[in-house]
Structure formats: C-alpha cells, structure tokens
N, C-alpha and C positions, 0 to 999 in steps of 0.2 A: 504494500500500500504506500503510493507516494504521500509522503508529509510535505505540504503546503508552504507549510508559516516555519520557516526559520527556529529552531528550539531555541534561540538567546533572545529572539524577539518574542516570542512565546511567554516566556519568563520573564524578561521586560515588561511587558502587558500583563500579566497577574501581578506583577510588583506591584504596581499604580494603580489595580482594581480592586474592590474590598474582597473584602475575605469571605469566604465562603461559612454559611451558618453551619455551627455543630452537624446538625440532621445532615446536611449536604456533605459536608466533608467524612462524615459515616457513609453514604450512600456510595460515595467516588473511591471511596477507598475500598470498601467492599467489593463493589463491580472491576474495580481493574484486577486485586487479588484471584477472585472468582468467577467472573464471566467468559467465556470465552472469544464474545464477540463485544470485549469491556473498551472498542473504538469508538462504538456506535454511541458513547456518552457522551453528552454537551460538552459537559468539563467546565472548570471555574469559569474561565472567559468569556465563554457564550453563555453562561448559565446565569452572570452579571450581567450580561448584554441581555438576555431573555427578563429576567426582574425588573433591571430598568427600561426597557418597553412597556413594562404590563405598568409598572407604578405613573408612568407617561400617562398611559391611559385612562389607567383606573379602571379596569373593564368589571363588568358587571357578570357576561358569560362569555368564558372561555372556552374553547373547546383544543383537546390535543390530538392526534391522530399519530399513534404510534407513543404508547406511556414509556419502554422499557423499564429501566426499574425504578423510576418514579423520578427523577434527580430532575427533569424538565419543568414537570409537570409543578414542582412545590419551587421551583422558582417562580414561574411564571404566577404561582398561586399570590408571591410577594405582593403583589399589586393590586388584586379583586377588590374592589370596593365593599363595603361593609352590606352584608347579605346578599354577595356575590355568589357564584358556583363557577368552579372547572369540570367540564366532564372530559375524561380523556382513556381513552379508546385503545386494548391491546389485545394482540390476537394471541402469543403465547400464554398459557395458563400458568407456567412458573416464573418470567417475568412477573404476569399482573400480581403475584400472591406476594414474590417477595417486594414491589412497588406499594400494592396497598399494609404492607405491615409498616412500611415509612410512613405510609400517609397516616393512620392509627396514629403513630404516636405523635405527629408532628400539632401546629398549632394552625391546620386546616383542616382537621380531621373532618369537621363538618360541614365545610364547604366543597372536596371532593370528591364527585362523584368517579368512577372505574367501570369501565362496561368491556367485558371479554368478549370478542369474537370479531370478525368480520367488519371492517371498519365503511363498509360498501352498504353494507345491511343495516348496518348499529345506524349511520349517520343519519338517513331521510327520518328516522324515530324521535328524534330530539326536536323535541317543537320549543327551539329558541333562537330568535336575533342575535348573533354572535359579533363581538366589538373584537376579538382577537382571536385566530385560529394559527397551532402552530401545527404544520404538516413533516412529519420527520417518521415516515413509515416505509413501507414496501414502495421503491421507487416508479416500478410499472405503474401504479395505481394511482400516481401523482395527477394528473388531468383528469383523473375521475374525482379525484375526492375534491379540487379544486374548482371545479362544475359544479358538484354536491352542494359544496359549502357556501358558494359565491351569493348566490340566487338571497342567502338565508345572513347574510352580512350585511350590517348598516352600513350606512354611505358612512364615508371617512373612517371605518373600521381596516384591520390591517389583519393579513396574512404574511407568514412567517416562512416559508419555504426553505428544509436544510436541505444540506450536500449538495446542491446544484452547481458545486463543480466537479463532485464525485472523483476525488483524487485526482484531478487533473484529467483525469480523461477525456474530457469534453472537449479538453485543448486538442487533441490528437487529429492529422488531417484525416483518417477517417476512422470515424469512432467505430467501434468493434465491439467493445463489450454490450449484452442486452440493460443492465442498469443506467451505466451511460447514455448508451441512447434512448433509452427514455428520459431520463434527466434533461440532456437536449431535448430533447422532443418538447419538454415540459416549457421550458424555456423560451421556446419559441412559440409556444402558444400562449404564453401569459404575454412575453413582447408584443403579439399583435391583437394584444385583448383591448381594443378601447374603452370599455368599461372601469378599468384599472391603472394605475400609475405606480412604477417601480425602481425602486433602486437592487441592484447585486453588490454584496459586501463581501468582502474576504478575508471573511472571518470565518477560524477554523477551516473548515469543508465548503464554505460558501455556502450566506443565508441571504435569500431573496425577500426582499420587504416589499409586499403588495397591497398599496393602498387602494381601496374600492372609492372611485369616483363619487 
C-alpha cells in the first residue's frame, strides 16, 4: 500500500492537532495491535479533521456509512448538537460488536445509533434530513450510496467522501485495480454533479468535501 503523506509530515500534523480523547486513543490503539485491516482507521488527523467539521456544523443527524470499529463514528459524534443522533451503518458483525462496546461506554452512548447489514438496504429506512454524511465503506458502492443519500441532504449540508485517492492509484495512467476505478468512477460523477460543490483534500487517503447546493 503506497503511503501518501510523508511520515515526518505526518507527525508534524499530529504535533499541532489536539490530542486525541482517552476512548479514541483506546480504540487506535486497539485496532492497529488487533485488526488486521487496522489501515482502514481515520487515525488522529483525520479523526481531528472529522470532529472539527461536525463541531463546524453542529449537525443534528449524522449518518456514517461504513462504522468499523467505531473511532469515526465518536469523532464525528464531537459535534451533534444537543439531542442530536448519529446513525452509522456496518456490514461486518465483529466490527459492529467491538464498535458499539466503545460506543456503550463513551459519552454518546445515547445519541448513537448502529445498524448491521447492508448499507444499500439499511439507508432508504432512515427517515431523516441529514446535515453530515461521512461515506468510508465498500468503495464499489460509493455512487450508490451517494445517490441514496443526496436526495435526503439539506441544502448547504456536507458529504465526507474517504480514500478517493485510494493509495494513489487513481494517479496511474490507466487504472487497473476494481477499487480504484470505482473510486475514479466516483469522482467523476460527483465533479459533474451540478447539484453539488467540492473541494478534494489530501488528507491521509484523500477526503472529498461535498457541499449540497
């Protein structure tokens, strides 16, 4: 897996970002010992970048798409206005079990909500206006779930798009891997979305910020 972001600058950037909450730095440290795929984690930098977005906003309902073991999902929770909800969406069964035992103990216990399965199925169920959606799942499914959601977003609410440079591979003059090109794929239909306005950041894996016109 190519690394992106320089490891001095890396480390520079967590120097001058806050520090990550007790629960969180439990949860990071847990998943890189024990996960096997413990890359697919935000990690401090984006996880400061995901909190301060949501505290920007203040959102009321969040939705996540792809929980793993929860360390996104209770960032992003930093910012839910007071009788807010996150509901966030995972399709492994022992991800969500060890995600919602952080969320138990954490100081959102009862603000999120966890739905296993099918994030295709789960999402048309949720009868809410959504002010933040962060999308960091199965990358084929990325233009479906972003169709899903879109319709169901307030004007000036924001989508969150990760990996969208999926280790550089999008750079490649002809992309090859199936994730890849769907990630492109993805890409090029949110840039010709006129409904939408976007900035791409290079941050970590590359996170796409999708403001809904």
């Amino acid at each position: 897996m190519t690394e992106l972001i320089d490891d001095q600058i890396q480390v520079y950037a967590e120097r001058f970002s806050a520090d990550e909450p007790p629960i969180l730095e439990e949860i990071n440290t847990f998943t890189q010992a024990n996960h096997p795929h413990a890359h697919m984690l935000s990690g401090r930098l984006q996880g400061r970048f995901l909190s301060m977005i949501s505290s920007l906003l203040k959102p009321v309902q969040i939705l996540e798409i792809g929980t793993f073991t929860g360390y996104s999902a209770l960032c992003l929770a930093e910012g839910l206005a007071p009788g807010g909800s996150l509901h966030t969406i995972e399709l492994r069964k022992e991800d969500a079990a060890a995600a919602q035992a952080y969320f138990n103990r954490s100081a959102y216990a009862d603000q999120i909500r966890l739905h296993v399965g099918e994030a295709a199925s789960i999402i048309p169920q949720l009868p809410f206006t959504w002010d933040l959606v962060f999308i960091d799942a199965d990358k084929t499914g990325y233009v479906e779930y972003y169709e899903l959601v879109l319709p169901r977003l307030r004007k000036g609410g924001l989508i969150l798009a990760d990996n969208v440079l999926f280790h550089g591979q999008v750079l490649e003059p002809v992309i090859s891997g199936k994730n890849a090109k769907a990630i492109h794929a993805f890409n090029e239909h949110v840039k010709a979305d006129n409904r939408v306005s976007t900035s791409l950041l290079t941050l970590r894996d590359g996170l796409l910020l999708i403001r809904k016109k």
